[in-house]
ZAFI-52866 format. One record per residue: y negated, z negated, x negated of N, C-alpha, C, O, CB in turn; residue number from 1. Coordinates in Angstrom, 3 decimals, decimal comma. Atoms other than C-alpha are relative to their C-alpha. Glycine has a CB too. Example, Ala and Ser with C-alpha at 12.3 -4.5 7.8 and 13.67 -1.06 7.14 Angstrom:
> 1,190_0,000_-0,890_4,500_-7,800_-12,300_-1,200_0,000_-0,900_-1,181_-0,665_-1,936_-0,027_-1,246_0,992_1;
> 1,190_0,060_0,820_1,060_-7,140_-13,670_-1,090_-0,730_0,770_-2,198_-0,899_0,261_-0,462_1,415_-0,414_2;
This chain:
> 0,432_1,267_-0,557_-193,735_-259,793_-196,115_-0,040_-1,035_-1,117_0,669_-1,149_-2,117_0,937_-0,454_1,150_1;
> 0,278_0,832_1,070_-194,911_-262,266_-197,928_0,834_-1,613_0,060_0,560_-2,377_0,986_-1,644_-0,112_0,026_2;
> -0,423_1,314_0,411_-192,677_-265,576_-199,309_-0,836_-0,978_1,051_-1,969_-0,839_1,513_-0,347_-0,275_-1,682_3;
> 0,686_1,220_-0,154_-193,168_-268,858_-197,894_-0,042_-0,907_-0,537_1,035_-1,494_-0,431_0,095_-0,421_0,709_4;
> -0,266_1,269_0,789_-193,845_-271,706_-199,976_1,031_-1,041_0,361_1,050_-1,779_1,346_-1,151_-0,687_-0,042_5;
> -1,306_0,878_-0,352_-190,560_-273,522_-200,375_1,167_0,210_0,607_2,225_-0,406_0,479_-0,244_-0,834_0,628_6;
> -1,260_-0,910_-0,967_-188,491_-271,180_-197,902_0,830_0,069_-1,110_0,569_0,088_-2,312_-0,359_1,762_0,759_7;
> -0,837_-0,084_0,937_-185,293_-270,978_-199,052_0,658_1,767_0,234_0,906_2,240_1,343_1,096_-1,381_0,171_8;
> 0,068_-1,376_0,717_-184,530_-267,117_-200,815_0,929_0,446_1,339_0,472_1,465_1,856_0,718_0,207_-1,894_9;
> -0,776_-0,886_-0,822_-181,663_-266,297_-197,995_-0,253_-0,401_1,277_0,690_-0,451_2,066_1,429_0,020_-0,274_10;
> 0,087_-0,293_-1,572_-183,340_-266,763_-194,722_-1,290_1,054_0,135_-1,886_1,794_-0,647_-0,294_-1,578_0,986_11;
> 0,653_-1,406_0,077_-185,387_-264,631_-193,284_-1,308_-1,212_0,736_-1,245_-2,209_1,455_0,885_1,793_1,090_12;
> 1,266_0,432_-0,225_-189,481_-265,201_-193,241_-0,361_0,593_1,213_-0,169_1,779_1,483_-0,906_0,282_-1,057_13;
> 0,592_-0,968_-1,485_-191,049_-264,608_-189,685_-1,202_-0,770_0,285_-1,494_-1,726_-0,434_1,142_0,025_1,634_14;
> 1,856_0,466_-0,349_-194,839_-265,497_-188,041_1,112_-0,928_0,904_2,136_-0,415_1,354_-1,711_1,442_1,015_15;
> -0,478_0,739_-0,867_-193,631_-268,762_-186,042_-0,736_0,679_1,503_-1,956_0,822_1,584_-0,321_-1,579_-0,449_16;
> 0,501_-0,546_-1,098_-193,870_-267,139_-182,243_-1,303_-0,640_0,645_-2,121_-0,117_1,403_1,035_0,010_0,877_17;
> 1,242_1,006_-0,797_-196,384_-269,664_-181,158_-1,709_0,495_-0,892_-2,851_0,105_-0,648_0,510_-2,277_-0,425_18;
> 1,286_-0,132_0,833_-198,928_-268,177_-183,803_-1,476_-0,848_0,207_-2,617_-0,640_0,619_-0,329_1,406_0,164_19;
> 0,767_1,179_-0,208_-200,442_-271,169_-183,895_-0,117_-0,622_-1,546_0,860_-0,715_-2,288_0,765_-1,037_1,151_20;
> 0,449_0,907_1,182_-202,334_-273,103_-186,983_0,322_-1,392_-0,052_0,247_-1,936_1,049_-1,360_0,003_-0,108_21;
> -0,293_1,289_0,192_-201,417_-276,450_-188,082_-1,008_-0,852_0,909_-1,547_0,163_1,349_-0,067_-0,314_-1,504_22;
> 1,503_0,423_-0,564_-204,580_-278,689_-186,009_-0,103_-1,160_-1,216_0,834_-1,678_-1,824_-0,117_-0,712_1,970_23;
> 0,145_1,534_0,522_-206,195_-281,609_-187,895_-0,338_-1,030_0,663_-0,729_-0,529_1,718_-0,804_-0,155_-0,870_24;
> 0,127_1,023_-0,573_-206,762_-284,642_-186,572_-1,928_-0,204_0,401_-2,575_-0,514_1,402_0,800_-1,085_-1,025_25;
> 1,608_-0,060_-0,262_-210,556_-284,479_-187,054_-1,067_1,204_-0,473_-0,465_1,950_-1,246_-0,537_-1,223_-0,686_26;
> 0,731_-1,218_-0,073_-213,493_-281,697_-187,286_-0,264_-0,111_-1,697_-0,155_0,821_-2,494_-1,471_0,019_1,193_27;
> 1,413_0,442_0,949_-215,506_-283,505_-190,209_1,469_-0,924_-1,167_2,246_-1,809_-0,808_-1,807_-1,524_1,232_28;
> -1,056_0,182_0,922_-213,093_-283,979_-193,594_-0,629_-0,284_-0,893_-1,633_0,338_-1,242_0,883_0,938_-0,284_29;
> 0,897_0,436_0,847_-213,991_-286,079_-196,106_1,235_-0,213_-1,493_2,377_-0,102_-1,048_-0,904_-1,521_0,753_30;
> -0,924_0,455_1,346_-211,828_-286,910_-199,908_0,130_-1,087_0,354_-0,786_-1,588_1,005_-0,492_0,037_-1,506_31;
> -0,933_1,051_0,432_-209,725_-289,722_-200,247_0,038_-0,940_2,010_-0,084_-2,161_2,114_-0,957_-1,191_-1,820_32;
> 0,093_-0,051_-1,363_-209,651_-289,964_-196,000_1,417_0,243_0,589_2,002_1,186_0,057_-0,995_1,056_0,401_33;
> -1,545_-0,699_-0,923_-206,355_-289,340_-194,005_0,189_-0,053_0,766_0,054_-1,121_1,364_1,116_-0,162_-0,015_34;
> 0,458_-0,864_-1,187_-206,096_-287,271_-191,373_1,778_0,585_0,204_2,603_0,816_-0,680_-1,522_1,459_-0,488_35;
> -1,139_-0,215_-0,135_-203,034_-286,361_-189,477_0,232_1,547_0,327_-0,369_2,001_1,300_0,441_-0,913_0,899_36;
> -0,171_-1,278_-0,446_-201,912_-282,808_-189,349_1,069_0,148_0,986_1,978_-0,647_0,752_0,216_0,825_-1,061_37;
> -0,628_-0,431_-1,078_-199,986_-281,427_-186,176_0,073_1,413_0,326_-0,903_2,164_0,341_-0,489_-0,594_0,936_38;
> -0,579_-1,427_0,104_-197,819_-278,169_-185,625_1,027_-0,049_0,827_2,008_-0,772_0,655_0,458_0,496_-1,376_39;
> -1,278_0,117_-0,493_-195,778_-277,148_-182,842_0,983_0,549_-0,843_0,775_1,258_-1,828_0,095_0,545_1,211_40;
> -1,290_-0,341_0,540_-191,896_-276,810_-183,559_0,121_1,585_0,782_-0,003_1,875_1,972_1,322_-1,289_0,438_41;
> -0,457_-1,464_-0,403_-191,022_-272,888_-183,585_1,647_0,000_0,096_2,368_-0,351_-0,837_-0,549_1,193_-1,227_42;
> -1,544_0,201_-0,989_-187,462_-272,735_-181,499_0,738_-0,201_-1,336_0,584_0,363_-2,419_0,750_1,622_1,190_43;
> -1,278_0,134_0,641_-184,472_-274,185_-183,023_-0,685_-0,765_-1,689_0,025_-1,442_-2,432_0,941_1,850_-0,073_44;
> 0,610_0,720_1,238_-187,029_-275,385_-186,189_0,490_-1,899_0,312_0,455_-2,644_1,292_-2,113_0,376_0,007_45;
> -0,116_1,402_-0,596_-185,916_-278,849_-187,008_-0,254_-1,176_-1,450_0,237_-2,300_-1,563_1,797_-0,150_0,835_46;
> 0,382_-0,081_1,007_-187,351_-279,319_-190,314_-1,749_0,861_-0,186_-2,206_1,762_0,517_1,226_0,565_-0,580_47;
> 1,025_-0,212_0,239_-190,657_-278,821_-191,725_-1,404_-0,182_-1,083_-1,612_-1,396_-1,085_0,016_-0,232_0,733_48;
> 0,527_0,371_1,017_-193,265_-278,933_-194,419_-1,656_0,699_-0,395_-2,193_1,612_0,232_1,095_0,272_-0,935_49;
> 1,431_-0,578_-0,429_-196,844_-278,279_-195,415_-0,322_-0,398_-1,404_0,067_-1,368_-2,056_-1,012_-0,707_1,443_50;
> 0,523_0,282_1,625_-198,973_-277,389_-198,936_-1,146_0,601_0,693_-1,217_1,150_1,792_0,778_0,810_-1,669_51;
> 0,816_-0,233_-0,198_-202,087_-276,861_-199,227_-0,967_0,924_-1,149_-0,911_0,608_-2,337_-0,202_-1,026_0,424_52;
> 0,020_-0,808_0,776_-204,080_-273,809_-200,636_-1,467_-0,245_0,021_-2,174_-0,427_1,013_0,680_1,255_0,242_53;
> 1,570_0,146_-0,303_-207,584_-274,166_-202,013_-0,779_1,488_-0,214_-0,527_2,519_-0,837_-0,716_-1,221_-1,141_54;
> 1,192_-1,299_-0,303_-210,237_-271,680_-201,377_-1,000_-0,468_-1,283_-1,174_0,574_-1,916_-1,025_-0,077_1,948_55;
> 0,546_0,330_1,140_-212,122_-272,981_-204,109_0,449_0,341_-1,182_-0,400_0,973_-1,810_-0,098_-1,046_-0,031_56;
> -0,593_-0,319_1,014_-209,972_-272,499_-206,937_0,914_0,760_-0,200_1,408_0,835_-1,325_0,254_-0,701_-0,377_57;
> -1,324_-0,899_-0,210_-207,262_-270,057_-205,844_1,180_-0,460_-0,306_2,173_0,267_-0,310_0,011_1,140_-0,689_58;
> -1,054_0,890_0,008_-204,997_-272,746_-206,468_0,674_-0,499_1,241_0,076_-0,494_2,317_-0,411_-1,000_-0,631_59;
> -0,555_0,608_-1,005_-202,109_-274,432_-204,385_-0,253_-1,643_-0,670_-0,046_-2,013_-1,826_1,652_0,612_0,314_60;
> 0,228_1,209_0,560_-203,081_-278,041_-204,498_1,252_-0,863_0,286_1,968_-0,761_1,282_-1,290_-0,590_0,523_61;
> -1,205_0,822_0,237_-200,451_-280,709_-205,615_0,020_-1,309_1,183_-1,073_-1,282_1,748_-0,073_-0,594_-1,684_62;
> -1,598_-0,320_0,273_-198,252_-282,450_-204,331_0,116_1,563_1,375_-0,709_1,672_2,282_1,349_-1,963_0,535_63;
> 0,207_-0,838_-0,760_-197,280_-279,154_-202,380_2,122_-0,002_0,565_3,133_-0,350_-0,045_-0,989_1,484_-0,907_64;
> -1,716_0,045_-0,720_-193,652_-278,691_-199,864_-0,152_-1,218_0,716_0,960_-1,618_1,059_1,549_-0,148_-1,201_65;
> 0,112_1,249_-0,690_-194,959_-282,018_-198,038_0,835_-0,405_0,938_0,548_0,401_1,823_-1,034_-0,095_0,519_66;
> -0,796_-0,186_-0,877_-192,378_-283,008_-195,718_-0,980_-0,355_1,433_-2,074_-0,898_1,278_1,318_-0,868_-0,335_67;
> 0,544_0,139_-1,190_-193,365_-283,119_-191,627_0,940_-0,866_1,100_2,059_-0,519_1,478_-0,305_1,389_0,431_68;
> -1,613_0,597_-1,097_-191,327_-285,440_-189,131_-0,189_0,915_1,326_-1,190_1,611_1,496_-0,027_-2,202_0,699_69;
> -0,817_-0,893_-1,091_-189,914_-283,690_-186,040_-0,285_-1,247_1,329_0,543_-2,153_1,233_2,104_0,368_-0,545_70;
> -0,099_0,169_-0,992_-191,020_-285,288_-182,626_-0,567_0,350_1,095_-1,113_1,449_0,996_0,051_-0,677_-0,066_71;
> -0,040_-0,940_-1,117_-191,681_-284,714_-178,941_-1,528_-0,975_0,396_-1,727_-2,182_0,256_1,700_0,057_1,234_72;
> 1,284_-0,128_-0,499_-195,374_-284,505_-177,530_-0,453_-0,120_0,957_-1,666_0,066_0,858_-0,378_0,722_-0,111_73;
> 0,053_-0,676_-1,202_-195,425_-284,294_-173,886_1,074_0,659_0,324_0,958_1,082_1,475_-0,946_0,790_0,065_74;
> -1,170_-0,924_0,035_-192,451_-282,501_-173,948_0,230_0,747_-1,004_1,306_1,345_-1,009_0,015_0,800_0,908_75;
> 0,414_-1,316_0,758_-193,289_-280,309_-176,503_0,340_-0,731_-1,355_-0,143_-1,830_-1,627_-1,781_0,666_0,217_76;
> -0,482_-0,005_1,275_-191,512_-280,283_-180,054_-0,736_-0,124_-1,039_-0,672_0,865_-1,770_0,576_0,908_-0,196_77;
> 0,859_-0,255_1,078_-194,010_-281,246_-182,653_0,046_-0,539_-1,296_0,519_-1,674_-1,345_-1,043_-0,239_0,350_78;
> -0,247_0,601_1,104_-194,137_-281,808_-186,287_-1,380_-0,585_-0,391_-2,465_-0,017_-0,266_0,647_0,919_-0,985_79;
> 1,569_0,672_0,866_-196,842_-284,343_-188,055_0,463_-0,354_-0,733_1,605_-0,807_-0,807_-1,033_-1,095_0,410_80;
> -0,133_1,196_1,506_-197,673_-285,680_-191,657_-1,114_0,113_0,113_-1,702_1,070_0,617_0,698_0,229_-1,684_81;
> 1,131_0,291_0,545_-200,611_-287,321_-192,778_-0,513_0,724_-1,446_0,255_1,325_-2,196_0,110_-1,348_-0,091_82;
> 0,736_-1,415_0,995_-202,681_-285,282_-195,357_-0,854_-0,796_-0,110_-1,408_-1,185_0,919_-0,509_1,682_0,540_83;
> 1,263_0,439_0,844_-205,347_-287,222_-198,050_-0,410_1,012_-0,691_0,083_1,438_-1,736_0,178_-1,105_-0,956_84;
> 0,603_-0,823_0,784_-207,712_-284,796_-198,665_-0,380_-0,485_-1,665_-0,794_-1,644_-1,650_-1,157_0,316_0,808_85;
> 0,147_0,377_0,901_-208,198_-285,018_-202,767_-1,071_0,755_-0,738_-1,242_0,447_-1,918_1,054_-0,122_-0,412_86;
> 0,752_-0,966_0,660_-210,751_-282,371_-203,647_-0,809_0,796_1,475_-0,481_1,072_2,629_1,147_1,077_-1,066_87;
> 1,131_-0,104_-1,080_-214,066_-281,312_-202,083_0,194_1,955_0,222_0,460_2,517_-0,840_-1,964_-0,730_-0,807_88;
> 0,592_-1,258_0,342_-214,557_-277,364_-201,230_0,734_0,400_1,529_0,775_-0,335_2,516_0,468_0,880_-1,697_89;
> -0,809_-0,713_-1,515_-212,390_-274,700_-198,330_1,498_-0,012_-0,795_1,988_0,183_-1,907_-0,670_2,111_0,663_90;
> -1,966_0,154_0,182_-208,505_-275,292_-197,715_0,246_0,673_0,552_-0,583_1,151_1,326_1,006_-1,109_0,391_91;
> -0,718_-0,375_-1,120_-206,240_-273,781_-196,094_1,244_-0,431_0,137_2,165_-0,387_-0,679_0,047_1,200_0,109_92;
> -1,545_1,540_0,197_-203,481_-276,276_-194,803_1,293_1,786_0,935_1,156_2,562_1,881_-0,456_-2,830_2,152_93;
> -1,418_-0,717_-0,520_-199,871_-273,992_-194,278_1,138_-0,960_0,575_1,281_-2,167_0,382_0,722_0,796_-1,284_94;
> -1,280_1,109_-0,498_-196,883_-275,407_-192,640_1,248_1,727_0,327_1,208_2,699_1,081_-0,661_-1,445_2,200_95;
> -1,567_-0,217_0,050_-193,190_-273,942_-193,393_0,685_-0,362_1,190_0,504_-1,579_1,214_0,660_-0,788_-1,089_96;
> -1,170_0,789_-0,779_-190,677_-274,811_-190,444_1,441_1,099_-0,261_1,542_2,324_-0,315_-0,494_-0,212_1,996_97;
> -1,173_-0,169_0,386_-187,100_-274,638_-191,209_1,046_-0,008_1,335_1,272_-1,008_2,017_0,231_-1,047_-1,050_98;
> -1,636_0,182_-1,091_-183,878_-273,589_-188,583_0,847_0,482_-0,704_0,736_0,896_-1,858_0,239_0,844_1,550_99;
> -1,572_-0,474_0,654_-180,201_-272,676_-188,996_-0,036_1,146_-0,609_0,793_1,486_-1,453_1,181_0,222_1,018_100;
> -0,453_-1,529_0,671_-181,000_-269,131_-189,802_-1,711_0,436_-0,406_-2,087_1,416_-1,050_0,990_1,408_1,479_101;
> 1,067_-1,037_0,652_-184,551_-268,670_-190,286_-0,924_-0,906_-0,400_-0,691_-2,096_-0,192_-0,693_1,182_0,967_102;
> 0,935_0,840_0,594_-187,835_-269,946_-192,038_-1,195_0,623_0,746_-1,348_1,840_0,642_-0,036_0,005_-1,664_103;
> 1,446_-0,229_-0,469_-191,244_-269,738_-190,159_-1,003_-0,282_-0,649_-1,044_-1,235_-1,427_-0,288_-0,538_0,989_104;
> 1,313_0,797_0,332_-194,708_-269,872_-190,870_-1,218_0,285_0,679_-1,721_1,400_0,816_-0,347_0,150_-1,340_105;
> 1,137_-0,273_-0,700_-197,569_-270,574_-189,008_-1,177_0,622_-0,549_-1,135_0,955_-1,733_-0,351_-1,023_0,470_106;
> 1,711_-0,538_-0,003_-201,424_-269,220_-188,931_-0,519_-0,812_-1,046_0,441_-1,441_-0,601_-1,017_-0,299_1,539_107;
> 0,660_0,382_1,213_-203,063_-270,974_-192,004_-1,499_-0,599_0,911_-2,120_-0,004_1,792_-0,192_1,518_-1,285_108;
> 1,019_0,447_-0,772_-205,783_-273,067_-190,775_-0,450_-0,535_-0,981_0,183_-1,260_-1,749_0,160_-0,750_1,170_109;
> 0,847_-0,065_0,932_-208,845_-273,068_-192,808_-1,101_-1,335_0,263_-1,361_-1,755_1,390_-0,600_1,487_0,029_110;
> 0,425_1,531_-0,126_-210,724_-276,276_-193,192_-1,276_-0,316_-1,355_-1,193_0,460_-2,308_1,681_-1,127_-0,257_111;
> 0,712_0,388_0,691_-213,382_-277,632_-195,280_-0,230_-1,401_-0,423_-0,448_-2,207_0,481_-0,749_0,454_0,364_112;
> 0,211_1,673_0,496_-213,812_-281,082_-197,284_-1,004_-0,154_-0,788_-1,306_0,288_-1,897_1,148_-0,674_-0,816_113;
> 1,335_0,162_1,206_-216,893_-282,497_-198,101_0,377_-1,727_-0,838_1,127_-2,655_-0,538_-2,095_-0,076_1,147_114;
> 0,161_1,759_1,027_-217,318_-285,818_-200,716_-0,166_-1,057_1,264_-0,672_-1,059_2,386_-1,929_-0,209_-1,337_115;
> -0,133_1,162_-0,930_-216,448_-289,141_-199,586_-1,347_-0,507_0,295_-2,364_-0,249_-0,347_0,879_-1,140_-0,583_116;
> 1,801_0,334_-0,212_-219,508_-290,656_-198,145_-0,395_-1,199_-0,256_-0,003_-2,101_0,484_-0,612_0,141_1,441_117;
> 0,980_1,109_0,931_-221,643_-293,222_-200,300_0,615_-1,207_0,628_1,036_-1,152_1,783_-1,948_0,048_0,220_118;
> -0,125_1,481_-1,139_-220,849_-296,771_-199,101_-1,328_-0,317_-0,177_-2,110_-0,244_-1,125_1,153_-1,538_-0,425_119;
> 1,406_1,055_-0,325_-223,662_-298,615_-197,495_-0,025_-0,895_-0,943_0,928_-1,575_-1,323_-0,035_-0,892_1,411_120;
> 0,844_1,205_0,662_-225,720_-300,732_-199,528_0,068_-1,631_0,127_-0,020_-2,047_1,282_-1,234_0,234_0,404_121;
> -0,335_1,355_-0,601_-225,186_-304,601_-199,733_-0,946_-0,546_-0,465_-1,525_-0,167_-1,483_1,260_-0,715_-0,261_122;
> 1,758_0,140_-0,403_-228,224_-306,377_-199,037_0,328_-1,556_-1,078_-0,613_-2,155_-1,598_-0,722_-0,265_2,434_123;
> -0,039_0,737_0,739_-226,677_-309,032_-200,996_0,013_-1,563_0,504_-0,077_-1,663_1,727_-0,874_0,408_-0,721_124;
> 0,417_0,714_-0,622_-226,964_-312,809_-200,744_-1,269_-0,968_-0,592_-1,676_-0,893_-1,751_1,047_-0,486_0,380_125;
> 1,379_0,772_0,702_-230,039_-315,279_-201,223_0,296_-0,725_-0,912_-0,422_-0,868_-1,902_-0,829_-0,900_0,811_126;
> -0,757_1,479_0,580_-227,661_-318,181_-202,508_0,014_0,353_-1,555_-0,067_-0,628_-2,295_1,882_-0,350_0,679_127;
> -0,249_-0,247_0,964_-227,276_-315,893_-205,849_-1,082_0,301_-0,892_-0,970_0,618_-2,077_0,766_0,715_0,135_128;
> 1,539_0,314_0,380_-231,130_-316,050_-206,348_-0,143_-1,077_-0,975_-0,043_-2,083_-0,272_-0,857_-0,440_1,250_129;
> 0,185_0,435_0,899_-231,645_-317,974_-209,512_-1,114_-1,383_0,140_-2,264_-0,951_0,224_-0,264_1,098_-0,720_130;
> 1,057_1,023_-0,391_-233,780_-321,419_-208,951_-0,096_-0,313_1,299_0,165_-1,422_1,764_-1,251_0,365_-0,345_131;
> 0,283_0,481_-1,369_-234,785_-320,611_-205,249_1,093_0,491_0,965_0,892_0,903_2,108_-1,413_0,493_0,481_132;
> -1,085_-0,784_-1,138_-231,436_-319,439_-203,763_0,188_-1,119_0,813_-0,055_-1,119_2,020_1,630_0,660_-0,587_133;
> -0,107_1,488_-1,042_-230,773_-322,872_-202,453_-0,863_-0,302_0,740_-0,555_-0,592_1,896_0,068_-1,252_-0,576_134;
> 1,139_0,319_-0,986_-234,269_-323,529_-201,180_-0,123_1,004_1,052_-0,530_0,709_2,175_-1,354_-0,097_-0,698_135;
> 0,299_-0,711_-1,260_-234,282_-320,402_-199,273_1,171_-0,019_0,876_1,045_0,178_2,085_-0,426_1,429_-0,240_136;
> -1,581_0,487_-0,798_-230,327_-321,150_-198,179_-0,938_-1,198_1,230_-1,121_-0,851_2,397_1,614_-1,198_-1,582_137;
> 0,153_1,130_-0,619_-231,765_-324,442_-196,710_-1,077_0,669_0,940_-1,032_0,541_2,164_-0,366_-1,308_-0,926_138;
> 1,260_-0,560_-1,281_-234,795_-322,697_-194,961_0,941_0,800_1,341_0,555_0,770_2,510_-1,385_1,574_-0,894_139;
> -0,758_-0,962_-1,036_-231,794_-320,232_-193,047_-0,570_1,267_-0,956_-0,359_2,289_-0,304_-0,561_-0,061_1,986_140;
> 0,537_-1,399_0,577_-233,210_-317,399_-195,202_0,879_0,811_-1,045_0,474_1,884_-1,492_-1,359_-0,266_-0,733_141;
């Protein structure tokens, strides 16, 4: 079985029972954007953390071991952190949860980030028009 990023060496790694993926907050992922990730708590987990692996570069992207806070949903035990995507291509966001005796890890949920998107154009103003900015100010123009 394979390590979990950050698990600590003497517990034991298991599929969190809920085999469930982290969710993101939104479909459509853009760079320098932040987006909240959400993961139920696997029993007795009360601790939690999340890195992120790129599909693009076969790299784990930095900072990685993110911490997750611990609260209740509906009833339901859930961990969130916010996540700024920093690099365009396919992710795959992981999440660690930590209990007294064991370390979980969920389903890997695969994701895509495209480039931040252009800012709109500024149409500018007349007033900074050279000679006739004032005359066309005074017209309303």
């Amino acid at each position: 079985m394979t390590a979990a990023v950050g698990a600590p060496a003497s517990a034991d790694v298991i599929q969190c029972p809920q085999g469930v993926a982290p969710q993101v907050s939104s479909s459509t992922l853009s760079v320098g954007k932040t987006y909240t990730l959400t993961v139920p708590a696997c029993s007795g987990a009360t601790t939690a953390w999340f890195s992120v692996f790129s599909k693009t570069t076969n790299k784990w992207l930095d900072p990685q071991n993110v911490s997750m806070t611990l609260s209740q949903s509906g009833g339901t035990a859930v961990f969130t952190a916010s996540w700024t995507p920093t690099q365009t291509g396919g992710n795959e966001i992981h999440v660690t949860e930590q209990s007294d005796t064991n370390t979980y890890i969920s389903n890997p949920n695969t994701v895509t980030v495209d480039a931040a998107p252009a800012p709109a154009p500024s149409t500018g103003s007349a007033d900074s028009i050279p000679v006739i900015g004032g005359l066309l100010k005074a017209l309303g123009l």
